[in-house]
N, C-alpha and C positions, 0 to 999 in steps of 0.2 A: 205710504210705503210699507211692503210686506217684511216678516223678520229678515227674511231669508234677503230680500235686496237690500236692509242694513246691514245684514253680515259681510254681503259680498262688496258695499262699498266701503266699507269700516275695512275691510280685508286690502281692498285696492287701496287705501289711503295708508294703511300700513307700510304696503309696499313700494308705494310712489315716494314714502318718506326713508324707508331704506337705502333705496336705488340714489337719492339725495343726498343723504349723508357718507351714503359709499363717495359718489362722486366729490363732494367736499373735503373729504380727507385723501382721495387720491387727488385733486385739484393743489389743494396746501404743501402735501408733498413733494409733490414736480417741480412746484412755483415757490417753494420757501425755499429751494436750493440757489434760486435768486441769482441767477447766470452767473453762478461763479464755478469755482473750481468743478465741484463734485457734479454738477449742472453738466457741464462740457466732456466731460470722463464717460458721463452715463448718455447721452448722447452719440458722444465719438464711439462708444464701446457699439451700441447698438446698431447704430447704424453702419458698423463696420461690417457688424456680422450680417444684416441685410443687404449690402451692397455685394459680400463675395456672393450669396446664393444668388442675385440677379443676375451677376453676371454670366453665371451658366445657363440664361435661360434668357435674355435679353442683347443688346447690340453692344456690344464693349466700348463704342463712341458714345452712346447715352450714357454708359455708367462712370465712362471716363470723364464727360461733363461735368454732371451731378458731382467725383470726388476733386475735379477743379476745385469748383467753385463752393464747396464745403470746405475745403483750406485757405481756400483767399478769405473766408468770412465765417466767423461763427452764425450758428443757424441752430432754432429750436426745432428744425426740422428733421424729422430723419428719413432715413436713405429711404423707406418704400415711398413715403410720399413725398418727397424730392421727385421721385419718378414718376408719380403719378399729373401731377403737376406738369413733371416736362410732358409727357404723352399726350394729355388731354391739353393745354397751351400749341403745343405742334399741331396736332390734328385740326383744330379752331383755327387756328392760321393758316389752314392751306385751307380748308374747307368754307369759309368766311372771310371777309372782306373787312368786317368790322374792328375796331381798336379793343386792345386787350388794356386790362388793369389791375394793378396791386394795390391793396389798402391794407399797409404795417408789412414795410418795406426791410424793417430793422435793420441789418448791417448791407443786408442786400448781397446775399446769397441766390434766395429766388428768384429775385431779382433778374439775376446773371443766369439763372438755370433757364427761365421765359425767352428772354434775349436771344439766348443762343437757339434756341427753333422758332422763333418767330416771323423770321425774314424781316419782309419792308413794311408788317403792322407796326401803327402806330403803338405805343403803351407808355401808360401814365403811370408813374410809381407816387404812392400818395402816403405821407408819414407826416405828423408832428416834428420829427426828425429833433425832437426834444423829450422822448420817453411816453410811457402811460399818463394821459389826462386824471381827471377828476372821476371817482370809482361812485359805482352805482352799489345798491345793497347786494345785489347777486356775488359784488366781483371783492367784498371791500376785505372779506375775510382769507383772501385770496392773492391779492395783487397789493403792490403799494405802486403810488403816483411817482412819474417818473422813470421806472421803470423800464430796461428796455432801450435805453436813449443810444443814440446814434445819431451823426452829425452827416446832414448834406451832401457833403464835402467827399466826406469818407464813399459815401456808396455813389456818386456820381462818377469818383474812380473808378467804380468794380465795372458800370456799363460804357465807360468811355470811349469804347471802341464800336459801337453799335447802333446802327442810326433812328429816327423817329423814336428818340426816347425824352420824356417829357416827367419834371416833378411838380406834384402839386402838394406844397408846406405849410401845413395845419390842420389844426381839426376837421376832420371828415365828416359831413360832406360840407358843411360850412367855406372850406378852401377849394372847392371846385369850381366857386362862383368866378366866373373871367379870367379862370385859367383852363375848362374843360368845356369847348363849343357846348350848348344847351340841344343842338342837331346830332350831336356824336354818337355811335351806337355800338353797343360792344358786343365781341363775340365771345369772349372770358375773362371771367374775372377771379381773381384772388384775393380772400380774404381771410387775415391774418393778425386779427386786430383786438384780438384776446378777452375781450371787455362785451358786455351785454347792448350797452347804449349804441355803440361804435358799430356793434356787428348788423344789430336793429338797423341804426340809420344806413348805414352800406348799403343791405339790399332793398330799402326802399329807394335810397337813389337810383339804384341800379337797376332795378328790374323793367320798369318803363323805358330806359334805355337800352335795354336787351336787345338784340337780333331774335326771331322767333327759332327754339333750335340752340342757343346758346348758353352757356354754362355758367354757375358760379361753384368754385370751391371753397367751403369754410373748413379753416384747420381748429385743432383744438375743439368739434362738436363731442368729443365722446368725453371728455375728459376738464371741461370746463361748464361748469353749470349755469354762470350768464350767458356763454356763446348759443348750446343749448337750448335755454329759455326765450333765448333773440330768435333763433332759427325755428321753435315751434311757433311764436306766436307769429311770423313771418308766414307761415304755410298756413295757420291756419286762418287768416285774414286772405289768402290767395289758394282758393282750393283748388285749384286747376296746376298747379306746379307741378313738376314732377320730382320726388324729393326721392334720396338713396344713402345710404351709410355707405361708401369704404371699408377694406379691410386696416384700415388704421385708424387715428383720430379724426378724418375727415369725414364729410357731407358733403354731397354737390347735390345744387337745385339748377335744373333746366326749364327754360319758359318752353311752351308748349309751343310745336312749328316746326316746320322742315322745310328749308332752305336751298330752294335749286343751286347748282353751282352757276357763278355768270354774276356779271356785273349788272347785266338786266335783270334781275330777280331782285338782287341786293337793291338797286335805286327803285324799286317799288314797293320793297317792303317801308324803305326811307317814307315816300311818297305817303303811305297806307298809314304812317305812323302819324 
C-alpha cells in the first residue's frame, strides 16, 4: 500500500470515528431523557412546529389524524414522520394486496396512524409489549432493558375499532412462529425497534416475505448507531436493495419489482415465490 492510500485510509477511519461519536452522543442525548418529562416537551414542541407547516401544504384530514393519535398516545415520533409513515402505509395499501406490519408498536400511536389508511389490510402489530430486551454492545451505552414498556391492553384500545388487526407478543421474530402464516407477504413494513439485534432480525425476516416493489421504513437510522449498523450490514449482505434516507431519522429499503395492479399479478408473484 502506497503513502498516499495510507493517508487517505487513516483519513477515512478518522472520520468514520467522528461521524460515530457524534452519533453516540447525540444517541445518549435523545435516549437518556428516558421518556420522561423533558422527552415529551421536546417532542411535543417539535412536532408542533412540523405539523402547523404541513398543514399549509398537505390534506388537513391527514394532519388531523396524525395530531389525534399523537394525544391518545405518547410517540417518540414526530410529526414529519408520523406523515410519512401515514403516506407511504396508504399508498401500499391501495396499491398491494399484501399485509402490512409494525415491529415496536410502543404505546401505539403508529399503530393508530397505519390503521387509519389502511383499509381491509391485514396488520400485525409486533412488541414484547414488556419494554427493551437484552442490549447488544452497539445499543448498551445507549438504552437500558426495559425500556419503553407498554402493555397489550393499553394499545389494543387505541385500534379497537379497526378491523384485520392482529398482535404478535414477544421477541421478534421468534414470536411470529404460529401466530404469522409462513405464506404471508407484506406490502409494508414498520420498524421501530430501536435496538441493533431487533432491527437485523426484522429485516431478515422480512425481506423474503416482501412483495417485489414493497417497502420497509426504519425509524431512528440517522440518529441511532445499532439501527444504522443493522441497516448497513443488511444492504450490504443484499446488494440489489434499494436503499434511501429521508429527510428525517428514517430509512426505507424496497425489494427490487413492480407490481401490476390485480389480484392476478399478486397470486403469481405468491406462486413465483
Amino acid at each position: 500500500m502506497s503513502v498516499s492510500e495510507k493517508t487517505l485510509k487513516s483519513a477515512n477511519r478518522v472520520r468514520q470515528d467522528k461521524g460515530f461519536r457524534r452519533k453516540v452522543f447525540t444517541s445518549r442525548f435523545f435516549q437518556r431523557l428516558g421518556g420522561g418529562f423533558l422527552e415529551r416537551i421536546m417532542i411535543s414542541f417539535i412536532s408542533g412546529i412540523q405539523l402547523r407547516s404541513l398543514s399549509a401544504l398537505k390534506s388537513r384530514n391527514d394532519i388531523e389524524v396524525i395530531r389525534r393519535a399523537k394525544k391518545m398516545r405518547h410517540s417518540l415520533l414526530l410529526g414529519s414522520e408520523c406523515f410519512s409513515i401515514l403516506s407511504m402505509a396508504r399508498a401500499y395499501a391501495k396499491s398491494m394486496s399484501g399485509a402490512i406490519a409494525e415491529v415496536g408498536t410502543f404505546q401505539g400511536c403508529s399503530a393508530r396512524i397505519i390503521c387509519e389508511v389502511k383499509d381491509e389490510a391485514k396488520c400485525y402489530l409486533c412488541d414484547t409489549f414488556e419494554g427493551l430486551p437484552d442490549l447488544h454492545q452497539y445499543d448498551r451505552a445507549i438504552h437500558k432493558k426495559g425500556q419503553y414498556a407498554a402493555s397489550l391492553e393499553s394499545v389494543r384500545d387505541v385500534v379497537k375499532d379497526y378491523p384485520n388487526v392482529h398482535f404478535v407478543k414477544g421477541f421478534f421474530p421468534d414470536a411470529a412462529q404460529g401466530r404469522i402464516p409462513e405464506d404471508e407477504r407484506f406490502s409494508f413494513v414498520h420498524l421501530d425497534v430501536d435496538l441493533y439485534e431487533g432491527t437485523l432480525k426484522s429485516l431478515e425476516y422480512f425481506y423474503p416475505r416482501l412483495l417485489p416493489g414493497a417497502a420497509v421504513v426504519v425509524h431512528d437510522y440517522s440518529v441511532l448507531t445499532g439501527v444504522e449498523q443493522a441497516v448497513h450490514e443488511f444492504c450490504d449482505a443484499h446488494r440489489d436493495i434499494i436503499f434511501f434516507e429521508l429527510a428525517t431519522t428514517q430509512a426505507v429499503l424496497i425489494k427490487p419489482g413492480i407490481v401490476p395492479s390485480g389480484s392476478e399479478s399478486d397470486e403469481k408473484i405468491l406462486q413465483d415465490d
